[in-house]
C-alpha positions in Angstrom: 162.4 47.9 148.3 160.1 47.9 151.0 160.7 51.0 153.6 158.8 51.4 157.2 158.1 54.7 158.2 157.1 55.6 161.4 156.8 52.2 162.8 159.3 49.5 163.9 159.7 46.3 162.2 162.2 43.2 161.9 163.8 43.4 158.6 162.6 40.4 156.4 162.4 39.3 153.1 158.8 39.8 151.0 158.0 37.9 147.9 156.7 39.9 145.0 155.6 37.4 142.3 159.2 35.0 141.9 161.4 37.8 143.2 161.9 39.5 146.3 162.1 42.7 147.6 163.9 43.6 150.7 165.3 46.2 153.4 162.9 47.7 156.3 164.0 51.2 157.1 163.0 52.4 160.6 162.3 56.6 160.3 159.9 59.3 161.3 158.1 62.7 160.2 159.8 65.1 158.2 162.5 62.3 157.6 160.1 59.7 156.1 158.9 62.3 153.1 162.9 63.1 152.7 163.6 59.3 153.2 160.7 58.9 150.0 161.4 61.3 148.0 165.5 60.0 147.7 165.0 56.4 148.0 161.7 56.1 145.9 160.6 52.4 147.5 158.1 50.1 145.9 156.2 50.1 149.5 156.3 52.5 152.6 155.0 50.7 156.0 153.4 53.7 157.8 152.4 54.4 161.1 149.7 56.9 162.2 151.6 59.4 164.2 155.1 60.2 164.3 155.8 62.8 166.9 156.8 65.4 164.5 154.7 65.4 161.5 151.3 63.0 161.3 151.9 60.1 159.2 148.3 61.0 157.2 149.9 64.0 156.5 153.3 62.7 156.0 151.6 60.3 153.3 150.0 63.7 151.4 153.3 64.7 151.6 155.0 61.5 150.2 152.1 61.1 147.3 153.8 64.7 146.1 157.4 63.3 145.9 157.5 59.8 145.1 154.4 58.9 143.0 155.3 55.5 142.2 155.7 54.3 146.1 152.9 52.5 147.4 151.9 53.1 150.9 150.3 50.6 153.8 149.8 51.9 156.9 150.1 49.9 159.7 148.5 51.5 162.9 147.5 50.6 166.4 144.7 52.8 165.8 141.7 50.6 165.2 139.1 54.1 164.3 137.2 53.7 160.7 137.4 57.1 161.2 141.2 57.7 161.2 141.2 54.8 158.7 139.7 55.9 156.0 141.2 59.1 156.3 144.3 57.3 155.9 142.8 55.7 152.6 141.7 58.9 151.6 145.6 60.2 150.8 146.0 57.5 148.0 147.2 55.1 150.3 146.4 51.0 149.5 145.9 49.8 152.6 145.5 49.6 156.3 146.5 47.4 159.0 145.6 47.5 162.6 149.1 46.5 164.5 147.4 44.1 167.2 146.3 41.9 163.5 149.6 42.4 162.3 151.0 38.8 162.8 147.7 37.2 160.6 147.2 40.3 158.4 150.8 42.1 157.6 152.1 39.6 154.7 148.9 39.3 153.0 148.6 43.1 153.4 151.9 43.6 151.6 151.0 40.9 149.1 147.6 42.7 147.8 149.0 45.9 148.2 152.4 45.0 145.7 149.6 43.7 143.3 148.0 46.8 143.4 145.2 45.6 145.6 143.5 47.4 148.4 143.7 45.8 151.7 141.8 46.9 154.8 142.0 44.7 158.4 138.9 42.9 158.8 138.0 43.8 162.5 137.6 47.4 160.5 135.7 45.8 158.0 134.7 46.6 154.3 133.0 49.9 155.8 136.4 51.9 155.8 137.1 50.8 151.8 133.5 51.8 151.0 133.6 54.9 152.8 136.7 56.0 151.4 135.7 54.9 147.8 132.7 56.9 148.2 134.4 60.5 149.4 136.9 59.7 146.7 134.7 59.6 144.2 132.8 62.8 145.5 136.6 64.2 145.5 137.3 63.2 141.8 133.9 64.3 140.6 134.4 67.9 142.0 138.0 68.0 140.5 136.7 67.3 137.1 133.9 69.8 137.1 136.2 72.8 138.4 138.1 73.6 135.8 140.7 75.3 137.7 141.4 71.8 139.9 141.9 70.1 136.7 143.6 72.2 134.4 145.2 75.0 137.2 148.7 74.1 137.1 148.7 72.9 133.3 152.4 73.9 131.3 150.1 74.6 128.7 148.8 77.3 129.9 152.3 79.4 129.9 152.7 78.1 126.1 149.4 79.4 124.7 150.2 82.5 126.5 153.7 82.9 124.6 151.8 82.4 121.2 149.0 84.4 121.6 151.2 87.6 122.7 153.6 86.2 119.7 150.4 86.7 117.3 148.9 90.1 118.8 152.3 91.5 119.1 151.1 92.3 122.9 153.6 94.1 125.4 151.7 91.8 128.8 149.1 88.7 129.0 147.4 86.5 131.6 145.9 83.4 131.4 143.3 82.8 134.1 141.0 79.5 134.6 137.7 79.5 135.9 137.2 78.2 139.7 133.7 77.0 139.5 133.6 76.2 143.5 134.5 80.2 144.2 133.0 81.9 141.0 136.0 83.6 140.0 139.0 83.4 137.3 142.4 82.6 138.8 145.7 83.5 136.8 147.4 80.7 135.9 150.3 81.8 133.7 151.5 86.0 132.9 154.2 87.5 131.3 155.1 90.8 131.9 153.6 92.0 135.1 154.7 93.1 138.5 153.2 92.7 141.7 150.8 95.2 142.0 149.0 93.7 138.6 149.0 90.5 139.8 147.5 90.7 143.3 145.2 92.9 142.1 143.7 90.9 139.8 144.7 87.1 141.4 141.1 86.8 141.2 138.6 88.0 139.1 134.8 87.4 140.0 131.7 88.5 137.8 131.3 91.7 139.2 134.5 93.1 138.4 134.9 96.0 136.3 137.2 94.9 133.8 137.1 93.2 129.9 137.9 89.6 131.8 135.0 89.9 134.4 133.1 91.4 131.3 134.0 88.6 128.9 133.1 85.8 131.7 129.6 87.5 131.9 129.1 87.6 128.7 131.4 84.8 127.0 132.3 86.7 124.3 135.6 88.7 123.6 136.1 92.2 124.7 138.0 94.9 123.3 138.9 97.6 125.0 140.7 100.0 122.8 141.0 103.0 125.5 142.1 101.6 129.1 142.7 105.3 130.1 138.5 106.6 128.9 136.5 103.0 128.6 134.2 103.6 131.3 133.6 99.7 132.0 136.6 100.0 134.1 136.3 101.1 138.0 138.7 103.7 139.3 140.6 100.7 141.2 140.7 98.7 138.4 141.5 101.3 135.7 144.4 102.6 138.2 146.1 99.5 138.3 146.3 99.1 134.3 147.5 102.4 133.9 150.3 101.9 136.7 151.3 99.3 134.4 151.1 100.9 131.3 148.6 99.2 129.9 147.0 101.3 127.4 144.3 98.6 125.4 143.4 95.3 126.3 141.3 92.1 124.9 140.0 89.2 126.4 138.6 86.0 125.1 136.9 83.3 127.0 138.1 79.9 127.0 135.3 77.3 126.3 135.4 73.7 125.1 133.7 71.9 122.4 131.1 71.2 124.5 130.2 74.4 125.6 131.9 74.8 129.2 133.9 77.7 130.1 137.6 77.0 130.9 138.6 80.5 131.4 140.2 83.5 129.8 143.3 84.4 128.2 143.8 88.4 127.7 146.3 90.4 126.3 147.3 93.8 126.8 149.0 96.2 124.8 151.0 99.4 125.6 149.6 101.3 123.1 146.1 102.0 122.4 143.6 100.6 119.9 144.6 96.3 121.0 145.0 94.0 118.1 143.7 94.0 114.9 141.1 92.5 113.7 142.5 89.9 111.1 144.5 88.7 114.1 141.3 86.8 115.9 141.3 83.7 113.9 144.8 83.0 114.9 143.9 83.8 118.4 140.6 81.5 118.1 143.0 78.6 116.6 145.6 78.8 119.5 142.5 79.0 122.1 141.0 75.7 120.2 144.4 73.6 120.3 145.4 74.7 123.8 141.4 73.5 124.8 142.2 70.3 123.2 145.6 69.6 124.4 144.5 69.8 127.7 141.4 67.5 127.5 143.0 64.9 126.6 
């Protein structure tokens, strides 16, 4: 199926290899991602601006809810500019309406074979200016740790066996954001509010065992939340608000030496783990690494 959002077209028939696929739906804005995300098409014909929502951003929105769909836009906005910020949401081509008649069909051919098509009188510059910031784009997601791995299921299920293996009472898991210096939480069990803004973010000058064990990259153990002085008053405050009486946290880092982040666990009494408890921790920290990188 072949919807247009945003834009109005005759309904036709488009061949796709020997079969075809058919019906042209005319909508706009906040309809077209609703209109996506329910009908799932093979292609999405759209336009640049919709009155309600942009179609640029209407395409972010569509990339989120219907994966699969591929989207052309077809614009009477002739700016490299505006086009290759079009490209830039995932979308495989664009089409400048007043080319239309010579370009549409061959648009919708390429793009249905998974081609990128781009009207010539915006010429190749558009497709190599958007290949380039996408490639910038991809090469800062995979050195940020928290781009790539921040919303990882993973990260809840490591959690759940490591507090299963220290016997702890609360737990965080918090990846690294290389761009902003600081560990984010990712996954928790057992803490309220106060907790968890507190510590949303954790940079290297933090007072605590995760900001210690990211300086350091090695586990800390803090047996005594309520006398260790690494702890500021702020810091040590919150923990004890939330009966936290020992804590220990281990850094995250892959086989080839990066750091990934931190998964801590806290305990209501004092004293933390023991001892003959780290391999298993180590093990879990070394399969959850893996999982994820691959």
């Amino acid at each position: 199926m072949i919807t247009s959002l945003g834009m109005s077209l005759c309904p036709r028939r488009f061949r796709r290899d020997q079969n075809y696929v058919s019906s042209v739906i005319h909508l706009r804005g906040l309809e077209a991602v609703r209109q996506a995300q329910q009908v799932q098409p093979d292609l999405i014909l759209l336009d640049i601006g919709p009155p309600t929502l942009n179609g640029i951003e209407a395409a972010r929105r569509i990339r989120q809810v219907s994966l699969a769909s591929k989207i052309l836009f077809v614009s009477e906005n002739r700016s490299r500019d505006v086009a290759v910020e079009a490209l830039r949401t995932g979308a495989e081509g664009y089409v400048v309406k007043s080319d239309a008649a010579s370009e549409l069909l061959p648009a919708v051919e390429a793009v249905l074979q998974g081609k990128q098509f781009v009207s010539a009188s915006l010429s190749q510059q558009a497709v190599a200016t958007s290949n380039a910031v996408a490639l910038r784009d991809r090469q800062r997601t995979e050195s940020n740790p928290y781009l790539r791995f921040g919303h990882s299921a993973l990260s809840s299920e490591v959690l759940a066996s490591v507090i299963d293996a220290t016997d702890a009472n609360f737990g965080t898991v918090q990846i690294f954001d290389s761009r902003n210096r600081v560990l984010r939480i990712v996954a928790q069990h057992g803490f309220e509010q106060e907790f968890l803004q507190f510590f949303e973010t954790v940079s290297c000058d933090v007072h605590c065992a995760c900001g210690r064990a990211m300086n350091e990259r090695s586990r800390v153990v803090v047996a005594e939340v309520n006398t260790d002085p690494l702890f500021s008053s702020d810091a040590r405050g919150v923990l004890l608000r939330a009966n936290v009486g020992s804590v220990q946290s281990t850094p995250l880092i892959d086989s080839l030496g990066n750091f990934v982040g931190m998964v801590s666990t806290h305990y209501k009494r004092s004293g933390g783990p023991s001892p003959h408890m780290w391999k298993q921790v180590d093990d879990l920290a070394a399969s959850f690494l893996a999982e994820i990188n691959t």
